[in-house]
PDBQT receptor file of N, H, CA, C and O in Angstrom, charges set to zero:
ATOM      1  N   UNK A   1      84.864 173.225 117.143  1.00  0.00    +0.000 N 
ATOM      2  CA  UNK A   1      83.680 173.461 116.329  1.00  0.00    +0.000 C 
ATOM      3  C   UNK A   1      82.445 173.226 117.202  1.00  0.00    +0.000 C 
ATOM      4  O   UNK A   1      82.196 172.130 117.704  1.00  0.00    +0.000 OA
ATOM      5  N   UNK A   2      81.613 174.424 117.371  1.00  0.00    +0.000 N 
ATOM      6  H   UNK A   2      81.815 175.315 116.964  1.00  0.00    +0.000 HD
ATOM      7  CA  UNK A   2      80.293 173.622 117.958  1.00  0.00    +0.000 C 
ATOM      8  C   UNK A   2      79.621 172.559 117.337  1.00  0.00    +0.000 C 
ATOM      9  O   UNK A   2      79.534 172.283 116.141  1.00  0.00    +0.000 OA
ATOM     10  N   UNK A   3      78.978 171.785 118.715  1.00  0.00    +0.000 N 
ATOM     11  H   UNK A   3      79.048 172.008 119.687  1.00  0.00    +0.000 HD
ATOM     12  CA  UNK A   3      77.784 170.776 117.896  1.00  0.00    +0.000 C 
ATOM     13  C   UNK A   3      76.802 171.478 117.130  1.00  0.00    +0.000 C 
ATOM     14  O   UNK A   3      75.876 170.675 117.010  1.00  0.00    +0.000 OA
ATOM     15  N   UNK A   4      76.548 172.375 116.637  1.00  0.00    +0.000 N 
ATOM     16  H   UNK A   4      77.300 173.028 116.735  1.00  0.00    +0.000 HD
ATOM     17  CA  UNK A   4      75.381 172.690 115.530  1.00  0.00    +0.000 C 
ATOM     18  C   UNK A   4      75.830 173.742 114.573  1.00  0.00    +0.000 C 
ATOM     19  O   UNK A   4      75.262 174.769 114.200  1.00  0.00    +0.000 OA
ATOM     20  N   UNK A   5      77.308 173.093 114.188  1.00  0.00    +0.000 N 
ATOM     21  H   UNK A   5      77.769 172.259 114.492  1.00  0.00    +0.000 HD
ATOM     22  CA  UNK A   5      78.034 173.817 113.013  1.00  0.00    +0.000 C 
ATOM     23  C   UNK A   5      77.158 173.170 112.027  1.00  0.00    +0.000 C 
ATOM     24  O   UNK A   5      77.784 173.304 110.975  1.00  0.00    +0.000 OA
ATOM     25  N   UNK A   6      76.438 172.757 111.855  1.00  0.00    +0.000 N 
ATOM     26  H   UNK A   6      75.930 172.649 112.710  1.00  0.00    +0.000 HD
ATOM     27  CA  UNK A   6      75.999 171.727 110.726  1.00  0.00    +0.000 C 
ATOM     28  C   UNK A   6      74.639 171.311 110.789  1.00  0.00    +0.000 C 
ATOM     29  O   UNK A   6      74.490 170.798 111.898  1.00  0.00    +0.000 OA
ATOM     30  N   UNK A   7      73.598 171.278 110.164  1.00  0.00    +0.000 N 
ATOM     31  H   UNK A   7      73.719 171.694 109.262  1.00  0.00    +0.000 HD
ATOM     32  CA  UNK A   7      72.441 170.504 110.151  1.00  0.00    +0.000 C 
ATOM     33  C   UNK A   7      71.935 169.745 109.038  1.00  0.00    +0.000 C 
ATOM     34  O   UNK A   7      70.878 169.123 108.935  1.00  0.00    +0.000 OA
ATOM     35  N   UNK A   8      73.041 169.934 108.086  1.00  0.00    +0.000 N 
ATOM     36  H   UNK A   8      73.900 170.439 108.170  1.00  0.00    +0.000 HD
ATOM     37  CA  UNK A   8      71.793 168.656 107.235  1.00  0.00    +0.000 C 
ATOM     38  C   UNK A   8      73.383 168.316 106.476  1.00  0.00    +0.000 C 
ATOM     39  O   UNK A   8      74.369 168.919 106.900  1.00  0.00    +0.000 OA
ATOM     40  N   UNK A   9      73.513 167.323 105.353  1.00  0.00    +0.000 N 
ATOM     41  H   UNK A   9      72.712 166.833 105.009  1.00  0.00    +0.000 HD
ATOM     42  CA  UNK A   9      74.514 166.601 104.764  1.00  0.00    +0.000 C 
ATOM     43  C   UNK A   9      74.124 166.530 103.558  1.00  0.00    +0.000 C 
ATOM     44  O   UNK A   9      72.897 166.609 103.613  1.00  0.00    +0.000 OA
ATOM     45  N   UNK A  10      74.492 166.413 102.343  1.00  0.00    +0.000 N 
ATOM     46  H   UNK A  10      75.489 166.348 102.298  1.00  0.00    +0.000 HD
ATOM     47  CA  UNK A  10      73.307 165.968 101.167  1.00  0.00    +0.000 C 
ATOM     48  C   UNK A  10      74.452 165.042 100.616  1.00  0.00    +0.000 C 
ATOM     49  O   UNK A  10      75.601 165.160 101.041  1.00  0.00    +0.000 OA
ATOM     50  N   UNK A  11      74.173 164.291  99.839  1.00  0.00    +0.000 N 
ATOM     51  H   UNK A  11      73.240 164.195  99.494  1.00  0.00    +0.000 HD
ATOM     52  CA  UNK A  11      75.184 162.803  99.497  1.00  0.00    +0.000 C 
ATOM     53  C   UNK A  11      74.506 162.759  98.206  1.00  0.00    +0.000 C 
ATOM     54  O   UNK A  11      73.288 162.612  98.110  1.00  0.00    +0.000 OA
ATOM     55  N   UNK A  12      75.508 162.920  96.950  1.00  0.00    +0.000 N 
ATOM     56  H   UNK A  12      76.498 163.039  97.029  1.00  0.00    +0.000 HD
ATOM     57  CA  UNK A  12      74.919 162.199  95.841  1.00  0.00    +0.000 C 
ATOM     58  C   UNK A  12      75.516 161.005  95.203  1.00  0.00    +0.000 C 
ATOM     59  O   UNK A  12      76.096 161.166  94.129  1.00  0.00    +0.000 OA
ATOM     60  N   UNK A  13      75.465 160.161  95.580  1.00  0.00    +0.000 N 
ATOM     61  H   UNK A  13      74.993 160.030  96.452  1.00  0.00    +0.000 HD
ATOM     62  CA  UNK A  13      75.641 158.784  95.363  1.00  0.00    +0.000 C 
ATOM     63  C   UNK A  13      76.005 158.508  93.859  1.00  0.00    +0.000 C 
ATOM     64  O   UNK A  13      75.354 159.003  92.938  1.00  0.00    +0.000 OA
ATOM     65  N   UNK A  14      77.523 157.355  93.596  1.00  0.00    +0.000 N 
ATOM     66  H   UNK A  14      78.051 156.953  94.343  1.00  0.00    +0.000 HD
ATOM     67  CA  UNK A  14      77.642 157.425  91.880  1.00  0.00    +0.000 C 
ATOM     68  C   UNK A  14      76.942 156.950  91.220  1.00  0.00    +0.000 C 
ATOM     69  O   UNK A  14      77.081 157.053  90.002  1.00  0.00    +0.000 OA
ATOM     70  N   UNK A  15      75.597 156.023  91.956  1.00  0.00    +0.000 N 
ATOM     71  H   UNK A  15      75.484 155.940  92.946  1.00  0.00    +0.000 HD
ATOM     72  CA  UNK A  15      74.502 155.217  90.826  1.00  0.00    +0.000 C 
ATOM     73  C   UNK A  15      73.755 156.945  90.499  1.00  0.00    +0.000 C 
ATOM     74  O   UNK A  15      73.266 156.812  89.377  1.00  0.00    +0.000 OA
ATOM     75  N   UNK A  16      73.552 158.016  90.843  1.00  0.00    +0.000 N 
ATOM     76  H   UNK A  16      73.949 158.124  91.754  1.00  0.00    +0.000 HD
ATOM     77  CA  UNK A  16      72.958 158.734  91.112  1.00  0.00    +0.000 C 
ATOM     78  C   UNK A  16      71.917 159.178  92.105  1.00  0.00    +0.000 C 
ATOM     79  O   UNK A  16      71.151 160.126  91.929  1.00  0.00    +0.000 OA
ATOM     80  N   UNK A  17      71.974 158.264  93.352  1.00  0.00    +0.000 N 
ATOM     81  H   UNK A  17      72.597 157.495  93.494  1.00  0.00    +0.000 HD
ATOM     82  CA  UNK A  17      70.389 158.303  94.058  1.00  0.00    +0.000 C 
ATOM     83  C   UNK A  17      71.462 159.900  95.007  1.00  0.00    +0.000 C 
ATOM     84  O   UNK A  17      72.628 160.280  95.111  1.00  0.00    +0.000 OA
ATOM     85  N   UNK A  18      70.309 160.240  95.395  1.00  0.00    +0.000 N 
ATOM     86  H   UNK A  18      69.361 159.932  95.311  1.00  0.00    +0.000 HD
ATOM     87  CA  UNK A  18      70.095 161.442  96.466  1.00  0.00    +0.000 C 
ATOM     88  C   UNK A  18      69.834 161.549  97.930  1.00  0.00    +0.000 C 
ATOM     89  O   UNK A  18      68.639 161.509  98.223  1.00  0.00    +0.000 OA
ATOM     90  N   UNK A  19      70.752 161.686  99.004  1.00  0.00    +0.000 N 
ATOM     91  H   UNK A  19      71.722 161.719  98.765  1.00  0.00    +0.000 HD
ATOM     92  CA  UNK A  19      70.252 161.573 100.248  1.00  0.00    +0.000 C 
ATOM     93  C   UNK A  19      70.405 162.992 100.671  1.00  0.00    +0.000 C 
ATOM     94  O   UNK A  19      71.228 163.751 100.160  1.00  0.00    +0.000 OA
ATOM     95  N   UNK A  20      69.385 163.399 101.851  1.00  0.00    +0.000 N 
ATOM     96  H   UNK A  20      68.717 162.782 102.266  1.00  0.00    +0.000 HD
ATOM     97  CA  UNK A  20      69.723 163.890 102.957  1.00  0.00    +0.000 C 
ATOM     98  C   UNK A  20      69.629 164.100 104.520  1.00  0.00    +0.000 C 
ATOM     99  O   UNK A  20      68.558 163.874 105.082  1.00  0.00    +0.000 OA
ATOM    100  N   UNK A  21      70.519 164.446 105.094  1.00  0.00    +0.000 N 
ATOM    101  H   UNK A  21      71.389 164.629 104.638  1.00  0.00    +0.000 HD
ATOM    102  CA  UNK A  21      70.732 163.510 106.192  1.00  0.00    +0.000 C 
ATOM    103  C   UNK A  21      70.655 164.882 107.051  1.00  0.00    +0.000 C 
ATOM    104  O   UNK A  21      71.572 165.699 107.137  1.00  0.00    +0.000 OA
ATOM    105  N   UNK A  22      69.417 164.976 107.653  1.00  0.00    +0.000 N 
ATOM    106  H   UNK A  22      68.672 164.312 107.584  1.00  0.00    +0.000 HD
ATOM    107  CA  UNK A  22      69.146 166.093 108.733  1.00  0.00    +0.000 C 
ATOM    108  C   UNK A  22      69.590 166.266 109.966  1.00  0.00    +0.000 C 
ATOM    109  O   UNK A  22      68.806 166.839 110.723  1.00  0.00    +0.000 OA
ATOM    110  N   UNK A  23      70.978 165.827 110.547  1.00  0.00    +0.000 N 
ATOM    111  H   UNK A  23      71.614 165.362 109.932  1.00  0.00    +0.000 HD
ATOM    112  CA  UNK A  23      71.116 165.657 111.749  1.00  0.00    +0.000 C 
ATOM    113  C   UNK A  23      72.591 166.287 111.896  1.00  0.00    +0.000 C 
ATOM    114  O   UNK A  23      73.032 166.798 110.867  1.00  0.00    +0.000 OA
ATOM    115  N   UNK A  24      73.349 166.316 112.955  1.00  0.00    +0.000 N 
ATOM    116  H   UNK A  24      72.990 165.901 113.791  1.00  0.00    +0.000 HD
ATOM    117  CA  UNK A  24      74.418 166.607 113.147  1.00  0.00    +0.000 C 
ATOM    118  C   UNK A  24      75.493 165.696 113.721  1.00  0.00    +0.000 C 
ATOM    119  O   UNK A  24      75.565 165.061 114.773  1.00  0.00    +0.000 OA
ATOM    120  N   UNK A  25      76.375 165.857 112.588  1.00  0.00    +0.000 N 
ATOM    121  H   UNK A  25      76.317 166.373 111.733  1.00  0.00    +0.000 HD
ATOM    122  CA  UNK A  25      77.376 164.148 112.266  1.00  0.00    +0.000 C 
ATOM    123  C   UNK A  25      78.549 164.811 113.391  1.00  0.00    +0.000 C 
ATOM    124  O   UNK A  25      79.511 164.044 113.422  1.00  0.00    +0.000 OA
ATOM    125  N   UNK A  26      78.726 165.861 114.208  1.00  0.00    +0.000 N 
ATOM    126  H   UNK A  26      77.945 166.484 114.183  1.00  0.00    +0.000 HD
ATOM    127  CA  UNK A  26      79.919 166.229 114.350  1.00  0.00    +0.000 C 
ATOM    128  C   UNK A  26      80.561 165.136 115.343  1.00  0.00    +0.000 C 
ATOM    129  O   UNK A  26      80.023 164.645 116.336  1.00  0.00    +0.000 OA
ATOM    130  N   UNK A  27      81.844 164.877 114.829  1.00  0.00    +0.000 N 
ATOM    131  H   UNK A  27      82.281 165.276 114.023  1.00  0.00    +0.000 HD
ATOM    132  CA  UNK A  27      82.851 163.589 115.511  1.00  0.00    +0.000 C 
ATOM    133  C   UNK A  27      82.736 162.372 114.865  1.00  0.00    +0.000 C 
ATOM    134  O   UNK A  27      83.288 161.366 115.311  1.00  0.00    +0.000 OA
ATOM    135  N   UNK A  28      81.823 162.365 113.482  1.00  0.00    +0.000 N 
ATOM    136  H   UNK A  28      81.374 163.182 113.120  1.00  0.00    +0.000 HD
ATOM    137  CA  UNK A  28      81.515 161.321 113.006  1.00  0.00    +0.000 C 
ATOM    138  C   UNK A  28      82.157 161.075 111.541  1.00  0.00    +0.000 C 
ATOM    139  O   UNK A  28      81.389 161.690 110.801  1.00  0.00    +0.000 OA
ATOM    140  N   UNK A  29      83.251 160.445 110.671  1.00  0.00    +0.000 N 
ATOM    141  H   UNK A  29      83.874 159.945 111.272  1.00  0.00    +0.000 HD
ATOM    142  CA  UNK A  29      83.905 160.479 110.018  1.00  0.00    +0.000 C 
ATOM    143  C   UNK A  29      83.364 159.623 108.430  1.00  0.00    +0.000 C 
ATOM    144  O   UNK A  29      83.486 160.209 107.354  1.00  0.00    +0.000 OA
ATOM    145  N   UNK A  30      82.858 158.391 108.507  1.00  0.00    +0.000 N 
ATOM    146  H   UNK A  30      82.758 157.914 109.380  1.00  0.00    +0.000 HD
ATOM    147  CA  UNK A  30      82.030 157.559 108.301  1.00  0.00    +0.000 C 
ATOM    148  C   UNK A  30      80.752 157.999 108.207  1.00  0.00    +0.000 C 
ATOM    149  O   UNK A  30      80.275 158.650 109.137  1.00  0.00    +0.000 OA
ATOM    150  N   UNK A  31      79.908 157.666 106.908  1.00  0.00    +0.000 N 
ATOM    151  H   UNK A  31      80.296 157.138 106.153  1.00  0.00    +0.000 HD
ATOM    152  CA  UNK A  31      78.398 158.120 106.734  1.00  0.00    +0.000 C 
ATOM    153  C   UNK A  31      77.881 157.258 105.778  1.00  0.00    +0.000 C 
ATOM    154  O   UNK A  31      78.204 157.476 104.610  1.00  0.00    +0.000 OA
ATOM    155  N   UNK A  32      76.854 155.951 106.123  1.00  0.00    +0.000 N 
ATOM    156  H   UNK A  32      76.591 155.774 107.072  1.00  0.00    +0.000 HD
ATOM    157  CA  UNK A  32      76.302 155.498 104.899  1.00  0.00    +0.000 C 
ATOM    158  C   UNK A  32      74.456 155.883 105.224  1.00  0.00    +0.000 C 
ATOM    159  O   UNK A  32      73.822 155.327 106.121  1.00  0.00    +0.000 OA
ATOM    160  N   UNK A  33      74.021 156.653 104.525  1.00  0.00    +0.000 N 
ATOM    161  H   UNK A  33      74.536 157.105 103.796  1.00  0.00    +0.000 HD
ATOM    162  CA  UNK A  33      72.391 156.962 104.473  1.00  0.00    +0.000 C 
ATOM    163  C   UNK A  33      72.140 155.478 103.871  1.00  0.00    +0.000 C 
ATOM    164  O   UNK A  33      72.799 154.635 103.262  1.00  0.00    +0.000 OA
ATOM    165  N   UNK A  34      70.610 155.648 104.460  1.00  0.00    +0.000 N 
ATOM    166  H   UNK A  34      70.076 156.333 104.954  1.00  0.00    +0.000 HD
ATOM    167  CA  UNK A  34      69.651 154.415 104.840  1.00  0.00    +0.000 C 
ATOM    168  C   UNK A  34      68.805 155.104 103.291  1.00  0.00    +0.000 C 
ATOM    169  O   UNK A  34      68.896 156.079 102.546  1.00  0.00    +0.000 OA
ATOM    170  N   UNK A  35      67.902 153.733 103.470  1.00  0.00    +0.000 N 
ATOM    171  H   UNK A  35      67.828 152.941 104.075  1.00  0.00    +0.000 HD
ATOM    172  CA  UNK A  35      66.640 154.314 102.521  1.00  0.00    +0.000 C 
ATOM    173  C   UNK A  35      66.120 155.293 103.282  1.00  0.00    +0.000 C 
ATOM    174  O   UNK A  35      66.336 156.284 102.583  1.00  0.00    +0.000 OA
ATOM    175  N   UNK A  36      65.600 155.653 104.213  1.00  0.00    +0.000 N 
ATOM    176  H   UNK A  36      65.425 154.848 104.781  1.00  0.00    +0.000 HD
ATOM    177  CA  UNK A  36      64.678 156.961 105.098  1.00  0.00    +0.000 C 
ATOM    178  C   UNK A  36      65.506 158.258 104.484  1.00  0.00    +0.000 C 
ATOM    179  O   UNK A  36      64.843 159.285 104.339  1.00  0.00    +0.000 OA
ATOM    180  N   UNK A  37      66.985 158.289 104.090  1.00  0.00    +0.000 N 
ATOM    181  H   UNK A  37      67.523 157.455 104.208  1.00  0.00    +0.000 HD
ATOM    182  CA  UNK A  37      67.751 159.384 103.869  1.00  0.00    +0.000 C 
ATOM    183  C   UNK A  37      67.824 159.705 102.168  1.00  0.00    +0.000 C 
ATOM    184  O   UNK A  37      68.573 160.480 101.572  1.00  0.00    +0.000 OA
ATOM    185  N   UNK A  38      66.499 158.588 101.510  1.00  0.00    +0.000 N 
ATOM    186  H   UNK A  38      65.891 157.959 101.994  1.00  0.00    +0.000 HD
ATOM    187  CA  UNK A  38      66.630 159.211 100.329  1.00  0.00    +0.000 C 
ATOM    188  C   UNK A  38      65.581 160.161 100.025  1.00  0.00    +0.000 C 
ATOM    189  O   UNK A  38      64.396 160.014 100.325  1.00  0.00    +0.000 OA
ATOM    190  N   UNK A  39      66.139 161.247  99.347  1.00  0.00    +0.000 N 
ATOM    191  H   UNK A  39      67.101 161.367  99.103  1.00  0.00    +0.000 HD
ATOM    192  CA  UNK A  39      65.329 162.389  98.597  1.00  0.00    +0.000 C 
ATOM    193  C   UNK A  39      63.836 161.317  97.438  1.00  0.00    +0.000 C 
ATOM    194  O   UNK A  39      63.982 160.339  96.705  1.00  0.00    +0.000 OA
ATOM    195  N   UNK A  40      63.287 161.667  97.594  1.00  0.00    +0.000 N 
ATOM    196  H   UNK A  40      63.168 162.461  98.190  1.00  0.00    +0.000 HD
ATOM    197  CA  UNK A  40      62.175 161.419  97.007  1.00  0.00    +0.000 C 
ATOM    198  C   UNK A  40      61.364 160.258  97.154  1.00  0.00    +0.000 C 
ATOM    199  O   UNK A  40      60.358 160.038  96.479  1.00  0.00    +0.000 OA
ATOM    200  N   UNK A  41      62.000 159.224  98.403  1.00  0.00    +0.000 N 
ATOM    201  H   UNK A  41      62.817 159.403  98.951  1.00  0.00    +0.000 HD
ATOM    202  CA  UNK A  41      61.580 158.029  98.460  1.00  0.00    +0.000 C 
ATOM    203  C   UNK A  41      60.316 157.908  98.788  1.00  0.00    +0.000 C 
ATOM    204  O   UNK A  41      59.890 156.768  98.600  1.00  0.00    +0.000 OA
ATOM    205  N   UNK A  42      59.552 158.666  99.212  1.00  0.00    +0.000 N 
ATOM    206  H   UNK A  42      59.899 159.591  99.364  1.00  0.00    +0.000 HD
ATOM    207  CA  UNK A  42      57.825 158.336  99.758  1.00  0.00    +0.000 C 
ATOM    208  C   UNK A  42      57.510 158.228  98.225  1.00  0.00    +0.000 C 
ATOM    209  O   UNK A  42      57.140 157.248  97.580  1.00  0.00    +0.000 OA
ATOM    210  N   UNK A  43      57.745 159.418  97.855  1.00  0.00    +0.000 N 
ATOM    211  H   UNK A  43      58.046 160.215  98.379  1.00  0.00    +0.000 HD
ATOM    212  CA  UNK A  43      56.422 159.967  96.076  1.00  0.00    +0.000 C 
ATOM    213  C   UNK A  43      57.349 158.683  95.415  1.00  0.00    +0.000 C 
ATOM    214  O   UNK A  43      56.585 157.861  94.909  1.00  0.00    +0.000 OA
ATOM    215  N   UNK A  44      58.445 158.384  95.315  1.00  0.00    +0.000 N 
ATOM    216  H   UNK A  44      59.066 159.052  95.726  1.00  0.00    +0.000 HD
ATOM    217  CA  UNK A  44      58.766 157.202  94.672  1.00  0.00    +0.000 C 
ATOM    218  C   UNK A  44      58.378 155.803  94.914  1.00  0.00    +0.000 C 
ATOM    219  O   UNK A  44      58.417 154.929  94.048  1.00  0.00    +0.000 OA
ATOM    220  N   UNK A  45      57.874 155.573  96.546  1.00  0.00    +0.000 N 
ATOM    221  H   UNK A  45      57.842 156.283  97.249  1.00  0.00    +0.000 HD
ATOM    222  CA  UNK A  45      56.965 154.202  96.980  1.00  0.00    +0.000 C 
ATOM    223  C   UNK A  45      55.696 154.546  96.481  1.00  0.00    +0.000 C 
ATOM    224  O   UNK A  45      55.306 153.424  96.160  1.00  0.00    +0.000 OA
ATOM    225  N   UNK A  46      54.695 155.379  96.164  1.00  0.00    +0.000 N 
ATOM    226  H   UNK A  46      55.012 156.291  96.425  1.00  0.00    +0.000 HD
ATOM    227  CA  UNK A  46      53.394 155.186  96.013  1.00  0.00    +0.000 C 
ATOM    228  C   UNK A  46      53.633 155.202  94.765  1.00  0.00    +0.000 C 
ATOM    229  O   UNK A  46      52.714 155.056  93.959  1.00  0.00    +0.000 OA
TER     230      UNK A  46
């Protein structure tokens, strides 16, 4: 598989929160998103 079979990940989490993860995981099996990888987190801090 090339490295840029892939560019983004989206994760919906069972509490419901939303990530996405803009990068390319290839060889990487394991994935926990950070707060930076949640969908709406800026407009949700102010």
């Amino acid at each position: 598989m090339p490295s840029d079979a892939h560019d983004w990940l989206y994760i919906l989490a069972a509490e419901g929160s939303e990530y996405l993860m803009k990068e390319c995981l290839l060889g990487r099996r394991p994935v926990t998103p950070n707060p930076a990888h949640r969908l709406g987190a800026v407009a949700e801090s102010g």
